[in-house]
C-alpha positions in Angstrom: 77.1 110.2 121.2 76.4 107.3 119.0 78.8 106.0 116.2 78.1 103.4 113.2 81.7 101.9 113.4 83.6 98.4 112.6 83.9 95.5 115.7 86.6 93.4 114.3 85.7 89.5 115.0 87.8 86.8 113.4 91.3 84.9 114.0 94.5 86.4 113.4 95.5 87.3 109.7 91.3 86.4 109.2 89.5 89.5 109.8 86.2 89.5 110.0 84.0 92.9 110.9 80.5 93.8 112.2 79.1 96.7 111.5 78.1 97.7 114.9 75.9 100.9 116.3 78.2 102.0 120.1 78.6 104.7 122.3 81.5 106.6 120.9 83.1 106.0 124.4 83.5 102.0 124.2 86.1 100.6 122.9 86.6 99.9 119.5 87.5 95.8 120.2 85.5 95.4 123.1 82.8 96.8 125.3 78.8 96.6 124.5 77.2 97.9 120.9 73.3 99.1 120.6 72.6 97.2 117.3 74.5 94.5 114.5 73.8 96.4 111.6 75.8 94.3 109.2 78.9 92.1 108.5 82.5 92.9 105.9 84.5 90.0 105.4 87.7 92.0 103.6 89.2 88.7 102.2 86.3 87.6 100.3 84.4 91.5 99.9 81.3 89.9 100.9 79.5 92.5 103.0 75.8 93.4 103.8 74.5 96.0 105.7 70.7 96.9 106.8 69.7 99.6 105.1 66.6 100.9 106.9 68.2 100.5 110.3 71.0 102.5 109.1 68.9 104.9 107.7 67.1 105.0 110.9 70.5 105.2 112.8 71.5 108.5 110.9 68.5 110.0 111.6 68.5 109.8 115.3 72.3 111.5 115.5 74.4 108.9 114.7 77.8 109.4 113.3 78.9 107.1 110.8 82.9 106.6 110.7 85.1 107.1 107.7 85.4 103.6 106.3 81.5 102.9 107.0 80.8 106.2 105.9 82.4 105.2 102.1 80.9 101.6 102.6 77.1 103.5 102.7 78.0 105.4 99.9 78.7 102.1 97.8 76.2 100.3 98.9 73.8 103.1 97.7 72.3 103.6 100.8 73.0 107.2 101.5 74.3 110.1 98.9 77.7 111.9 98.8 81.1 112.1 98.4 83.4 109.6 99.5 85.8 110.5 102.3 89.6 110.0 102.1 90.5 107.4 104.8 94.3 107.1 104.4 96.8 109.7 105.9 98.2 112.1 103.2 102.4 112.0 103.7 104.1 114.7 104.7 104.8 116.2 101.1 101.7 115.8 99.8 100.0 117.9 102.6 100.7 121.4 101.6 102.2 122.8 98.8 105.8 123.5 98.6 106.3 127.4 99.2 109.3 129.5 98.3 111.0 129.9 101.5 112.7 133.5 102.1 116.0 133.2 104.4 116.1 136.3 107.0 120.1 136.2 105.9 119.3 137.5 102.9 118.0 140.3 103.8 
């Protein structure tokens, strides 16, 4: 299966991401991608992506990840809703419920 995923490039504390078409089974900082789509520079927010590849991409079965997913979405080049990326914490997960004790009863 084919993913639209990040290949982080750049020195450490300078990160620097291509936006890379892979097997889903290579690894994410390594191993051989099937197209460059793009670059994100998070430092500076400079970022540029090829649209019609992308588009192109999608429509042949590949999955897009979270972040790049969002960064389409921005960039206009696909419609939706954004995805949350961040892990909810524990609390924030479920709703507290009233717990019964057995004891009590």
């Amino acid at each position: 299966m084919l993913v639209i995923r990040l290949f982080r490039a750049g020195k450490k504390n300078q990160p620097f991401f291509k936006i890379v078409v892979t097997d889903k089974n290579n690894p994410p900082r390594g191993g051989r991608f099937v197209q460059e789509l793009g670059f994100f520079n998070p430092l500076t927010k400079q970022k540029s992506i090829d649209s019609e590849r992308a588009k192109y991409w999608i429509s042949k079965g590949a999955q897009p990840s979270d972040s790049i997913y969002n960064l389409l979405i921005a960039e206009k080049i696909i419609e939706g809703k954004k995805r949350s990326v961040h892990a909810k914490k524990k609390g924030e997960e479920k709703p507290a419920e009233e717990k019964v004790d057995k004891k009590e009863e």
